[in-house]
C-alpha positions as CSV (number, residue, x, y, z in Angstrom):
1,X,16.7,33.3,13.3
2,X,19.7,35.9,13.5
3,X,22.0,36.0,16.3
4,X,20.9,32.6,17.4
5,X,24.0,31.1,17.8
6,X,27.9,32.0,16.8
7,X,28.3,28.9,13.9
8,X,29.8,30.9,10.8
9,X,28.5,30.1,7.5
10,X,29.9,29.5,3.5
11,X,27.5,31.9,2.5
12,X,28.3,31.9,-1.4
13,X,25.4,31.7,-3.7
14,X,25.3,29.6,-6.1
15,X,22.9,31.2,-8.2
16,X,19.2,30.4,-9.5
17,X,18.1,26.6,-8.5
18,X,15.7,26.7,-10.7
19,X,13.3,24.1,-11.1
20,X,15.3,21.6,-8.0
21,X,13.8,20.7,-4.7
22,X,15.2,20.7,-1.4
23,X,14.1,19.0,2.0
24,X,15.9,17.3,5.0
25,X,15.8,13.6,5.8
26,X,17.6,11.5,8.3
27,X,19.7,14.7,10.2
28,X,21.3,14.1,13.1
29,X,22.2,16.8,15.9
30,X,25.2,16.7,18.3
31,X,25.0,19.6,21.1
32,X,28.5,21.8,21.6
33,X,29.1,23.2,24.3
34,X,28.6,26.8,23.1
35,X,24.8,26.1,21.9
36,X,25.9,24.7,18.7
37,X,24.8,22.0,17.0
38,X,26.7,19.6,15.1
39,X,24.1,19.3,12.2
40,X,24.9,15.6,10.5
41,X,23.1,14.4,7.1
42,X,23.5,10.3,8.2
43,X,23.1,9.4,4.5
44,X,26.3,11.0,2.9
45,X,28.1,11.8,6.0
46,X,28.4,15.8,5.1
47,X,28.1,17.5,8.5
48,X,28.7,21.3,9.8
49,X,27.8,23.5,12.9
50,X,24.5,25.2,13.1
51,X,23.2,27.3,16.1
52,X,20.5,25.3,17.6
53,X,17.7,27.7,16.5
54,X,18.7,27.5,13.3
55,X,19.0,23.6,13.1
56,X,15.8,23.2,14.8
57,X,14.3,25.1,12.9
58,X,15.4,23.4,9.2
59,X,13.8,20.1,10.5
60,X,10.8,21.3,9.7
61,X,11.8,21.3,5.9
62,X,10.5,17.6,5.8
63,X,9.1,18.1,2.5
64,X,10.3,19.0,-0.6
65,X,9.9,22.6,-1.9
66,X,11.6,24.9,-4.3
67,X,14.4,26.9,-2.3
68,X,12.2,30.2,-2.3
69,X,9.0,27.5,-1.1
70,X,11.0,26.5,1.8
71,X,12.0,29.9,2.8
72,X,8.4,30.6,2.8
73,X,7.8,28.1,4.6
74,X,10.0,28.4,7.5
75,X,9.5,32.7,7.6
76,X,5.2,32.2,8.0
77,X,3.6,34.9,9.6
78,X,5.9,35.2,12.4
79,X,9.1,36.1,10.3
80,X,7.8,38.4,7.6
81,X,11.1,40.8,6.6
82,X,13.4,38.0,7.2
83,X,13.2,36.3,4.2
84,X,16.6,37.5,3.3
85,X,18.1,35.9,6.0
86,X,16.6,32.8,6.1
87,X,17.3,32.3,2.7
88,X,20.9,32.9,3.0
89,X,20.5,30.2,6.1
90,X,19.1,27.6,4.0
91,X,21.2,28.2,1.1
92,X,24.4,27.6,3.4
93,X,22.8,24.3,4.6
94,X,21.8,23.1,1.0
95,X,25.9,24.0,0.0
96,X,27.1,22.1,2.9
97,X,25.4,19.0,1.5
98,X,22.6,18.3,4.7
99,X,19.6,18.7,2.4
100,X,18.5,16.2,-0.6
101,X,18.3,17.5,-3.7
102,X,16.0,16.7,-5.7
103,X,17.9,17.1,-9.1
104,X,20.5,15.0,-7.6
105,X,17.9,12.3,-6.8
106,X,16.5,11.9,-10.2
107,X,20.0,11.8,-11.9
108,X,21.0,8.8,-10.1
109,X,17.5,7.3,-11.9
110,X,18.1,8.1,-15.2
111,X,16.1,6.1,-17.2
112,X,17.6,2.4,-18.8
113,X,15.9,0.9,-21.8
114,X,14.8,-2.7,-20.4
115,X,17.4,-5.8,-20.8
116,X,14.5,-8.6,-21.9
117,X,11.9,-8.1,-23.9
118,X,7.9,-9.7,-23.9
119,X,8.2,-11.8,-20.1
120,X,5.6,-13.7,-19.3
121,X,4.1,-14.2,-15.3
122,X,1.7,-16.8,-13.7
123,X,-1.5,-15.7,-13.6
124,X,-3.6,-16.6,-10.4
125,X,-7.4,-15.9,-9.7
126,X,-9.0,-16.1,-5.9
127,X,-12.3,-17.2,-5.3
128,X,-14.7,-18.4,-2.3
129,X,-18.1,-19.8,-3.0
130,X,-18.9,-16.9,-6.1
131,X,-19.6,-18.8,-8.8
132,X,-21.3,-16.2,-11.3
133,X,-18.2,-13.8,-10.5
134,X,-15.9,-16.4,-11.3
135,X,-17.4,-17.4,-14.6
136,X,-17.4,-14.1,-15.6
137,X,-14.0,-13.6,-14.8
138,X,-12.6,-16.6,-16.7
139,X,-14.7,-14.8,-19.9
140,X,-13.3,-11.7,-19.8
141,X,-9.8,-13.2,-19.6
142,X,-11.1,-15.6,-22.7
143,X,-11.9,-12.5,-24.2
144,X,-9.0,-9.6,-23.5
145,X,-6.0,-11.1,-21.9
146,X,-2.6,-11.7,-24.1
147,X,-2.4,-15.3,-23.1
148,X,1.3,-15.3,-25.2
149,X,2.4,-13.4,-21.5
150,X,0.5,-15.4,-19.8
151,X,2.8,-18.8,-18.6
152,X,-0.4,-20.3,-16.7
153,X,-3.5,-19.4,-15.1
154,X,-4.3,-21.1,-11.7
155,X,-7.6,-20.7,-9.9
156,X,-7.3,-21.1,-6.5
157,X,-10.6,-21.6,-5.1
158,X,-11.2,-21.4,-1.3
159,X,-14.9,-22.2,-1.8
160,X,-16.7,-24.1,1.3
161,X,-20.1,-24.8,-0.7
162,X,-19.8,-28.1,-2.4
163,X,-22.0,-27.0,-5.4
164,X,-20.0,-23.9,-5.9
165,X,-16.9,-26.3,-6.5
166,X,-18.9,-27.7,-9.2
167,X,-19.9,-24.9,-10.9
168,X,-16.3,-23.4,-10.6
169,X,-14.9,-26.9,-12.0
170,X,-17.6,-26.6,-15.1
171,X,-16.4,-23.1,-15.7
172,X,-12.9,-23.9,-15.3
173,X,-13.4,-27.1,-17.8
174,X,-15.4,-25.0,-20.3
175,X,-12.6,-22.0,-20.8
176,X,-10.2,-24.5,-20.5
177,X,-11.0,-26.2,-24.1
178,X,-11.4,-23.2,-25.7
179,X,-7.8,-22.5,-24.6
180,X,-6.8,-25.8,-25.3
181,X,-8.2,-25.1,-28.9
182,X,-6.2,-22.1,-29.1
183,X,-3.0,-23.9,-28.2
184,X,-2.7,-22.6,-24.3
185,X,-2.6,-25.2,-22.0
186,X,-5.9,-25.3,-19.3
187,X,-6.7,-23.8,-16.5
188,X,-4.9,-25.2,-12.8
189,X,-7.9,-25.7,-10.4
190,X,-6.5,-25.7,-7.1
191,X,-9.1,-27.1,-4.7
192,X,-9.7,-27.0,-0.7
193,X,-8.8,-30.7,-1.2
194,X,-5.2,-29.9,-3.5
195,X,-4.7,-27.3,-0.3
196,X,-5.1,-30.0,2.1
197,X,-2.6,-32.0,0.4
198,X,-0.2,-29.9,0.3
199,X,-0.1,-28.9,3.3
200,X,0.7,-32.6,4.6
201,X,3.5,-32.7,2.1
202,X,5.0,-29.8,3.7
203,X,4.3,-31.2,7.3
204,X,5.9,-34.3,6.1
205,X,9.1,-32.6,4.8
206,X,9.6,-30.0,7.8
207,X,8.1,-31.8,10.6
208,X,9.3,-29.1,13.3
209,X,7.5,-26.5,11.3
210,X,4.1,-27.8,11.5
211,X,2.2,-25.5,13.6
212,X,3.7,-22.5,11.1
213,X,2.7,-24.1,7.7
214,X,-0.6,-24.9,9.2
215,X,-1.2,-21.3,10.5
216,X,0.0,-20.1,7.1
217,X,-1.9,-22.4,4.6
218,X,-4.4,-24.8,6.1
219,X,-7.7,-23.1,6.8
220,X,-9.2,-26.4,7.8
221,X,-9.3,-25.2,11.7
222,X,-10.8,-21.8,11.1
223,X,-14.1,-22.6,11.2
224,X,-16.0,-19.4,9.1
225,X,-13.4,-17.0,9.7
226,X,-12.0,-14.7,6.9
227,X,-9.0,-16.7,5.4
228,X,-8.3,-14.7,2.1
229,X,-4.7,-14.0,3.2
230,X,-4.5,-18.3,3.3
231,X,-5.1,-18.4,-0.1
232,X,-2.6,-15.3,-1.3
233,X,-0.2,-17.7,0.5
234,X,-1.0,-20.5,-1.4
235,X,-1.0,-18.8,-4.9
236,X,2.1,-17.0,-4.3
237,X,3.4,-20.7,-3.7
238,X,2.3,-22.4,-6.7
239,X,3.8,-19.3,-8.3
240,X,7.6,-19.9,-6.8
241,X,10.1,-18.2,-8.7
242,X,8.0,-16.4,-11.2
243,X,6.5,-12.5,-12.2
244,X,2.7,-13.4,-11.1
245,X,-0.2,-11.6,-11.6
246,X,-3.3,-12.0,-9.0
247,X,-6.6,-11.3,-9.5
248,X,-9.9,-11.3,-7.1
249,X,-12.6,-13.0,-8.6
250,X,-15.0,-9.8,-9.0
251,X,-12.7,-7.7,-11.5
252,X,-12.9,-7.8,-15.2
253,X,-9.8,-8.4,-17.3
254,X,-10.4,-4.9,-18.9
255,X,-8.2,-1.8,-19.0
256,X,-9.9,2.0,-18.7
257,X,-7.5,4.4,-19.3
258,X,-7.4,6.9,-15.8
259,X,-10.2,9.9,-16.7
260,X,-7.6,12.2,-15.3
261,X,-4.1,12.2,-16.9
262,X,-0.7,14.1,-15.9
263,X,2.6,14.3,-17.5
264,X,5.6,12.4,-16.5
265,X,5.8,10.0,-13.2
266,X,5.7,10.8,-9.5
267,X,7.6,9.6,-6.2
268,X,4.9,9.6,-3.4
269,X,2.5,8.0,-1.1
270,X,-0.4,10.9,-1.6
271,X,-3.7,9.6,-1.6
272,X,-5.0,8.3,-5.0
273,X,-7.1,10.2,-7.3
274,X,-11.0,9.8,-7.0
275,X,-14.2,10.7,-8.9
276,X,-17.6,9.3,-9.2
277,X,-20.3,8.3,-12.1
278,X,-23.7,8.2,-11.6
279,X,-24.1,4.8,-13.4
280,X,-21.6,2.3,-14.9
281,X,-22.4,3.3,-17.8
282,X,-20.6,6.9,-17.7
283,X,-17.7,5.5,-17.4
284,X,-17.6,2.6,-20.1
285,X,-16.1,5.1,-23.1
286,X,-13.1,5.0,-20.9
287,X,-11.9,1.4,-22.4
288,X,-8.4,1.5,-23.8
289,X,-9.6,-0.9,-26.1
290,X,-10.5,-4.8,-27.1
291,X,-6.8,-6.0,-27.7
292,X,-5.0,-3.8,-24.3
293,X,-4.7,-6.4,-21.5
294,X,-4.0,-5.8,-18.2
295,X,-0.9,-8.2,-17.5
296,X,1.1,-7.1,-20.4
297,X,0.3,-3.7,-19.0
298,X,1.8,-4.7,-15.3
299,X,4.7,-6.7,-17.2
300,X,6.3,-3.2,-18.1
301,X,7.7,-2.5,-14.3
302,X,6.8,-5.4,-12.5
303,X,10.4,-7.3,-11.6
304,X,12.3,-4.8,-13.1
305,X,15.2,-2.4,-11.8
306,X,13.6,1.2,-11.6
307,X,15.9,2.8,-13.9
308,X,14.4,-0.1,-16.5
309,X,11.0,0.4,-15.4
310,X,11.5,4.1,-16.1
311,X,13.2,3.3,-19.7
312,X,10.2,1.1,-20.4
313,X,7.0,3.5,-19.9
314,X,6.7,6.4,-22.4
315,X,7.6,9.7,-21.3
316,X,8.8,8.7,-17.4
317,X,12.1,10.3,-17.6
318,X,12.8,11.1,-13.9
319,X,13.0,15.1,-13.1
320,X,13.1,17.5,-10.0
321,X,9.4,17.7,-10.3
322,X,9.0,14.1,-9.8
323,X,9.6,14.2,-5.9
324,X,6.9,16.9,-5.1
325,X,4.8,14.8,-3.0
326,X,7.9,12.2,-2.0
327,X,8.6,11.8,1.7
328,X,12.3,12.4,2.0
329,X,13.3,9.4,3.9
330,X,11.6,7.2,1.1
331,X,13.5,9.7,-1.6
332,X,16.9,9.1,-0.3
333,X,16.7,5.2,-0.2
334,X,16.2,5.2,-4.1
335,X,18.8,3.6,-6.4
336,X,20.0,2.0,-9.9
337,X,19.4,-1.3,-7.7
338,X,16.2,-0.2,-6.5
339,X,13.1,-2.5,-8.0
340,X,9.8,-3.1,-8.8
341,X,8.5,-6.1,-6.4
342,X,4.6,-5.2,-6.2
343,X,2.6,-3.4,-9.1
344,X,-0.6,-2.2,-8.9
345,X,-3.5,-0.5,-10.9
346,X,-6.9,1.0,-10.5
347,X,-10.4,0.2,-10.4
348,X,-13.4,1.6,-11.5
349,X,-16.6,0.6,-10.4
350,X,-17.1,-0.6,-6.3
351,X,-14.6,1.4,-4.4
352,X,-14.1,-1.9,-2.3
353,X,-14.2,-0.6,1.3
354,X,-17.1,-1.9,3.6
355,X,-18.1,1.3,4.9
356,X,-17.7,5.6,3.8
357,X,-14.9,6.3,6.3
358,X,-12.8,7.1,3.2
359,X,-15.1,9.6,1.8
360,X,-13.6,12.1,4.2
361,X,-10.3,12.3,3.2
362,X,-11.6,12.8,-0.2
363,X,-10.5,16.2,-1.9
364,X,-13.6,18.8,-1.0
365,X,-14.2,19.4,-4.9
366,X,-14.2,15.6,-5.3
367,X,-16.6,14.4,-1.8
368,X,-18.9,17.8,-2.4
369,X,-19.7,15.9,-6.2
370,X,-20.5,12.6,-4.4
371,X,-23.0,14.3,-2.2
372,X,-24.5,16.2,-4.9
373,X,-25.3,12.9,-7.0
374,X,-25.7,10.5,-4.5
375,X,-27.2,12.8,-1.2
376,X,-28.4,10.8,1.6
377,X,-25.2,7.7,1.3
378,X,-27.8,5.1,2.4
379,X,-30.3,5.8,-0.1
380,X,-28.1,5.3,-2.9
381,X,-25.8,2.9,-4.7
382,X,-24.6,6.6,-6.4
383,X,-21.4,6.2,-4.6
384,X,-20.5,2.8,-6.0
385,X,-19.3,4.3,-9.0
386,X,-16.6,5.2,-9.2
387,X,-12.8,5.4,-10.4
388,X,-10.2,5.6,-7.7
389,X,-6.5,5.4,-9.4
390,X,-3.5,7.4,-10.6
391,X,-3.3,10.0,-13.4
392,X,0.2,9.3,-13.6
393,X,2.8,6.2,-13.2
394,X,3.8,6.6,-9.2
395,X,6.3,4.7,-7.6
396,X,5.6,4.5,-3.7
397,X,6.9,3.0,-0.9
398,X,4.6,0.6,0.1
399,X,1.9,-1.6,-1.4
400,X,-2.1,-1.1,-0.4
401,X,-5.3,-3.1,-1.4
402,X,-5.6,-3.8,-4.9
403,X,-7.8,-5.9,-7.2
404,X,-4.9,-6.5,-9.4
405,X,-1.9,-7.0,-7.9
406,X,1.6,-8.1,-9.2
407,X,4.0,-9.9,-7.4
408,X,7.8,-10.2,-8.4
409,X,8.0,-14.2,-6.9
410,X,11.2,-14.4,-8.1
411,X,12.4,-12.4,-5.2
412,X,11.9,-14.0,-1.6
413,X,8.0,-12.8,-0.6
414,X,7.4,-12.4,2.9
415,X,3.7,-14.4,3.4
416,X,0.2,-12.5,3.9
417,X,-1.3,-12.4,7.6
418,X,-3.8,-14.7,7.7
419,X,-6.2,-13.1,10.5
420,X,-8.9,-11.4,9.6
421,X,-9.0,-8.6,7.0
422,X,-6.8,-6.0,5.8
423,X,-3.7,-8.2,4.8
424,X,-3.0,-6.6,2.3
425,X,-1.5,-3.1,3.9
426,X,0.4,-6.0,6.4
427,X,2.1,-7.9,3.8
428,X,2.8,-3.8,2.0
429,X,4.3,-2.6,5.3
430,X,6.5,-6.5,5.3
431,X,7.8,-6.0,1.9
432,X,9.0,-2.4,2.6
433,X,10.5,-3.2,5.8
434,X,12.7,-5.8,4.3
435,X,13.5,-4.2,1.2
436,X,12.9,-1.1,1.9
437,X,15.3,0.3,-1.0
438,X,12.5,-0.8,-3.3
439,X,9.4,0.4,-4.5
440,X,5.8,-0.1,-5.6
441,X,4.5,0.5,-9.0
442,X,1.0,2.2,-9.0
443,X,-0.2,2.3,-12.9
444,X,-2.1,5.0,-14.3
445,X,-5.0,2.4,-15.5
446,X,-7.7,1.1,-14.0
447,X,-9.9,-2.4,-13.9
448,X,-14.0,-2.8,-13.3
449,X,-14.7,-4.0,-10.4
450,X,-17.9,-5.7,-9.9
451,X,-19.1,-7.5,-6.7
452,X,-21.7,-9.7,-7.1
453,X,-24.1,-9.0,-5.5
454,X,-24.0,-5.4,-6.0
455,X,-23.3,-3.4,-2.9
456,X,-24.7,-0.6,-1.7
457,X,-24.1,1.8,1.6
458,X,-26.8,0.6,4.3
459,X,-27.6,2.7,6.8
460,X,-25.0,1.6,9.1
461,X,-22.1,1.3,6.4
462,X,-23.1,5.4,5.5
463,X,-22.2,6.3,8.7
464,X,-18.4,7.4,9.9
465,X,-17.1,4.4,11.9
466,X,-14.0,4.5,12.9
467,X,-13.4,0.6,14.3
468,X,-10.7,-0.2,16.0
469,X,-8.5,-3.7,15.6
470,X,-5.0,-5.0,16.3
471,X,-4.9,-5.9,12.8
472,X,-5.2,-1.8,12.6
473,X,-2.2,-2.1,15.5
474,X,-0.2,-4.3,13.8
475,X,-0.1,-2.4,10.5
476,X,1.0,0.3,12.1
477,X,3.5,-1.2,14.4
478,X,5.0,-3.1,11.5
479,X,5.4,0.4,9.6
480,X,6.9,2.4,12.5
481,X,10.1,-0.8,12.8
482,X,11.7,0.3,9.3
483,X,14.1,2.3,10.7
484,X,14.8,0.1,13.8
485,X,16.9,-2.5,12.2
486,X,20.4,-2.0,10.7
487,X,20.6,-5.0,8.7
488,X,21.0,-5.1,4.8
489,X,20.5,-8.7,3.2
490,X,16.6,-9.4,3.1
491,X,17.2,-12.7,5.3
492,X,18.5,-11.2,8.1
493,X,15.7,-8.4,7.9
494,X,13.1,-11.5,7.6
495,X,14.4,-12.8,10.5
496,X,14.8,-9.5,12.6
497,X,10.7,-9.1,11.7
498,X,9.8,-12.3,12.4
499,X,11.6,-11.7,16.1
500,X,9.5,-8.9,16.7
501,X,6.4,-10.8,16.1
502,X,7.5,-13.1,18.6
503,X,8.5,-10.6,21.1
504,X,4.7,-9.0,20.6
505,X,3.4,-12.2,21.4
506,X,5.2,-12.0,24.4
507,X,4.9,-8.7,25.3
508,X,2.6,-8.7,28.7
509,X,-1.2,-7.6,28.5
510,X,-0.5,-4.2,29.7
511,X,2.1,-3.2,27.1
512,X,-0.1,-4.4,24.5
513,X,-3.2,-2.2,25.6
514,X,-0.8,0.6,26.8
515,X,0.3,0.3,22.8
516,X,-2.9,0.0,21.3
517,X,-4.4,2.5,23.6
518,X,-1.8,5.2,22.3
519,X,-2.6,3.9,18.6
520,X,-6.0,4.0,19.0
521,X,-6.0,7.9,20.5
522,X,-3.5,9.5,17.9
523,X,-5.5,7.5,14.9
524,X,-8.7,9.1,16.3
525,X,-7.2,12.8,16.7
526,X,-5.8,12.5,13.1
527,X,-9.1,11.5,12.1
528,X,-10.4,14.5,14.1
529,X,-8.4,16.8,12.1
530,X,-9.1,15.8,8.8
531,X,-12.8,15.6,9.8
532,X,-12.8,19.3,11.5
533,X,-11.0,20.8,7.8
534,X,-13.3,18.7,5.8
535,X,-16.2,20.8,7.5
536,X,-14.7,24.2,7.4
537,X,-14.4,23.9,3.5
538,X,-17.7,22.3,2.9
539,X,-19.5,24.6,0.5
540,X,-22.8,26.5,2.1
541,X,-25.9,24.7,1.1
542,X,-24.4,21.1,0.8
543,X,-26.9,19.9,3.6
544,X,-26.0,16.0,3.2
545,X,-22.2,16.6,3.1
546,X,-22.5,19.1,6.5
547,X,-25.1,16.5,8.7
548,X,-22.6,13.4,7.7
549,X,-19.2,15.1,8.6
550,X,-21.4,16.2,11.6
551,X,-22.4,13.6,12.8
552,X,-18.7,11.7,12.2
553,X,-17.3,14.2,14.3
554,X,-19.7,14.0,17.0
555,X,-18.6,10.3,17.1
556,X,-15.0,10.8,17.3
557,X,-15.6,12.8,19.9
558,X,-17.6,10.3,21.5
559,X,-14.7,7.7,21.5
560,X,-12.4,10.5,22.9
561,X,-13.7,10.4,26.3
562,X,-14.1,6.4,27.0
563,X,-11.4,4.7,28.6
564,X,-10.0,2.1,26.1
565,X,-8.1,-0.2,28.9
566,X,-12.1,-1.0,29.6
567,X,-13.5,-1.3,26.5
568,X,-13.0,-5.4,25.1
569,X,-10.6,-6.4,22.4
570,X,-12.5,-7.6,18.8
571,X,-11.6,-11.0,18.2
572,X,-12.9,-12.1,14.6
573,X,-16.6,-11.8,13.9
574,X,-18.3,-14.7,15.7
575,X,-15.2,-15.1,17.5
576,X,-13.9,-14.4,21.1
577,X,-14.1,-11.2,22.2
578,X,-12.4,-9.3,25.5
579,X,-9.4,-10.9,26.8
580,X,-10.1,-14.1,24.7
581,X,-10.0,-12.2,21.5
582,X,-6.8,-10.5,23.3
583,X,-5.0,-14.3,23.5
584,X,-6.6,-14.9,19.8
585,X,-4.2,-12.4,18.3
586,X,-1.1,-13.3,20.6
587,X,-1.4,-16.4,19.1
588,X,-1.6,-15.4,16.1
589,X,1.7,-12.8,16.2
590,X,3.6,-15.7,17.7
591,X,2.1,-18.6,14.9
592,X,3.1,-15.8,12.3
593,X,6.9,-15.2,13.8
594,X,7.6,-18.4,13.6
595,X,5.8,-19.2,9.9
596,X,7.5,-16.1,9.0
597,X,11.1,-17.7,10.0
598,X,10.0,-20.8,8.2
599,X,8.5,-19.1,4.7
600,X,12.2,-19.3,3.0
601,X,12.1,-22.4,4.0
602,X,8.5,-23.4,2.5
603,X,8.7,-21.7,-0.3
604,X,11.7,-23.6,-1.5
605,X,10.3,-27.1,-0.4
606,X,7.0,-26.0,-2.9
607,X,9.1,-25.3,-5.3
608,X,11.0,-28.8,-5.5
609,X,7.6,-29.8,-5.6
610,X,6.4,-28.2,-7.8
């Protein structure tokens, strides 16, 4: 980089850095006309000129490293012997204040012992026509859970079958006396026929916001399609106000402490830790014990400021070393004000995904044992083993599925998307985008679970399948607007969302499939490259692992050479498909802009309600 430009430097060291991190986030460039660059750091407003070689080349220090990593980094093979000078470089730039420090980060989070003491949170449980899975549910919560945290339980049962309703209503009524005995009050069964009504009270009350509260909570007009993010709306309603706590109805209410444990806590977004059991049965000496329940466990963090959160788990005292694996921009939006809105945990048992994409991105030590237990994926239920979770307490920027989740309600909520699957990463993307200050509390335990049936990998499901939806689109889209809006307060920020939904819905066919045709080919090139690296460090002799990577790449290079402006739109399954299934979802984006306009409103009509 020498003699790249005529900028002068502060060159005076400031000795070791020892253990701190460094990386750039949110720099802005201004040409001069001598070649220079007016290098800006848009967060604290500390600015000075860099020759353009030199500041293009300190973007690339978009993750944090030790001083010595990041020279390292920037010298690779090309600029061996120049270590000296790039060092000097970057030590300039860190002085001049355009690179986050690490250190400085975690002193503005030092840890706060909590302001209240044993909270309690609404407890809600989904269900749909699984009966048995319910049942045993209800007794696992009879059996582990703290009910003095518990303020209520609701089930909130979106079951079609009229004799599932009664068996969930005889379960409900059974557990219920034996609470009633123990001086808890019963169990809230919230029916499709409670859901119903509810929904005409809220027609009746906002009258020009019918079509959005029907899109939002009345699955009456669905006919079979998926409606699980329907009935996350309707238990974060009944739930207004209040920490909640919200299980699926094939978990146990059991904590397994994580089989891989770390010191201190972590600032990231890195994949979660992963390994497999051969049966359930190698992983049952994991239980923290009869008396440790889950929600008391989410109660520590969930709702509370960060530093608090910090103050109230042992041994979380925020360091340098905390922001390893932290993206930058993510780094530099923490605060004292920063909080915990969504919590979540792990799981141990079903990995919960549909088909063995997933396995690919798995750490080679970690997919090589999978293949050595389970071999050929559709031969075995090997794979359904397994514990996928966090050795450490993480804080992250966004929430993903989880069995378990916890919801601070006494903040505004933005609602789930109600089409199809995959509403969970949606309504994580939502949360972050209007409070994008705050974080996500990922717990270093986990909880069984247990569909019932058991699953297994068919033949098809073993395969690599990449499918492609607008529900994958959306995600996305949502995810890349963070930046795009300048607003602070979380209502203008709802609003300035719900305007873009609108504006996709209006957006003409060809910018949609011009949009989701440039999604579609980077998520597949991505995919390529993890699938291509995944092969080269496959270990000789691991036949199964080598044909299934294979044969994934061979499809993803398949994909790569159709034309997606020709291939048809998936609507739901059983639904429309081609252009149909391309107006399903436009009206869906524009029922969900406008319900998302409305939701303040909603949620404080329920709450007079209620």
């Amino acid at each position: 980089m020498a003699g790249a430009g005529r900028a002068r430097y502060d060159l005076v060291m400031e000795g070791e850095t020892g253990a701190d991190l460094y990386a750039i986030a949110d720099l802005a460039g201004h040409d001069l006309p001598d070649g220079n660059v007016i290098a800006r750091n848009r967060w604290t407003g500390a600015q000075m000129p860099l020759p353009g070689e030199v500041f293009n080349a300190i973007t690339y220090c978009d993750a944090f490293r030790t001083l010595e990593g990041q020279v390292a980094h920037l010298a690779g093979p090309n600029a061996r012997g120049r270590e000296g000078e790039i060092r000097q470089i970057l030590q300039a730039v860190i002085n001049g204040g355009l690179m986050l420090s690490a250190k400085a980060l975690a002193a503005r989070l030092e840890a706060k012992p909590p302001t209240h003491g044993d909270r309690q949170a609404e407890v809600a449980v989904l269900t749909c026509d699984r009966p048995q899975a319910l049942a045993r549910l209800l007794g696992s919560l009879l059996s582990h859970a703290n009910f003095e945290r518990i303020a209520g339980l609701t089930v909130v049962d979106d079951s079609r079958d009229d004799a599932s309703l009664a068996a969930n209503r005889s379960s409900i009524g059974a557990v219920s006396a034996t609470l009633k005995a123990r001086g808890f009050g019963p169990i809230r069964h919230f029916t499709p026929t409670d859901a119903a009504a509810l929904v005409e009270q809220l027609v009746q009350r906002m009258p020009d916001q019918e079509t959005a509260i029907r899109f939002l909570l009345d699955r009456r007009n669905r006919g079979g399609y998926v409606t699980t993010g329907i009935s996350r709306n309707l238990a974060q309603l009944l739930a207004v106000g209040q920490p909640q706590l919200v299980f699926d109805d094939d978990v146990l209410c059991q904590v397994f402490d994580s089989p891989e444990r770390e010191p201190g806590i972590e600032f990231s977004s890195r994949q979660r830790g992963c390994r497999f059991y051969r049966q359930a049965a190698d992983w049952q000496a994991l239980q923290a014990g009869e008396r440790t329940c889950p929600v008391s466990r989410h109660l520590e963090v969930l709702g509370r400021s960060l530093p608090e959160s910090l103050g109230a788990l042992p041994g979380a005292a925020p360091s340098a070393a905390a922001f390893e694996f932290a993206q930058p921009a993510f780094a530099q939006r923490l605060g004292a004000d920063s909080r915990v809105l969504v919590s979540q945990c792990g799981s141990l048992g079903d990995p919960g995904s549909a088909g063995a994409e997933w396995v690919a991105l798995l750490k080679p030590e970690v997919r090589s044992a999978l293949f050595e237990m389970a071999g050929d994926l559709s031969q075995s239920t090997l794979g359904r083993n397994c514990w996928l979770g966090r050795s450490r307490p993480v804080f992250e920027p966004r929430a993903v599925m989880s069995q378990l989740t916890g919801l601070d309600n006494s903040q505004y909520l933005p609602p789930y998307f109600p089409l199809h699957r995959g509403q969970d990463k949606i309504f994580g993307a939502m949360v972050e985008f209007i409070y994008p200050a705050n974080v996500v509390a990922d717990l270093p335990f986990a909880i069984p679970h247990l569909p019932m049936p058991e699953r297994a990998w068919s033949e098809g499901k073993s395969r690599f399948k990449l499918s492609f939806s607008l529900g994958h689109f959306l995600h996305d889209h949502v995810t890349g607007l963070l930046s795009s809006c300048a607003a602070s307060s979380p209502g203008m920020r709802n609003q300035w969302l719900s305007n873009q939904f609108l504006d996709l819905a209006d957006a003409p066919r060809e910018r949609i499939v011009e949009g989701a045709a440039d999604h579609w080919t980077q998520q597949r090139i991505e995919w390529l490259k993890h699938l291509s690296q995944a092969l080269e460090q496959t270990a000789s002799g691991s036949e199964a692992q080598t044909r299934f990577l294979q044969a994934s790449i061979r499809d993803l290079q398949a994909c790569n050479i159709r034309d997606f402006h020709r291939e048809p739109f998936a609507g739901p399954q059983g639904g429309p498909s081609g252009e149909a299934a391309l107006d399903y979802w436009r009206d869906g984006w524009r029922n969900f802009g406008e319900g998302l306009a409305a939701w303040p409103a909603i949620r404080e009509a329920v709450a007079a309600l209620n």
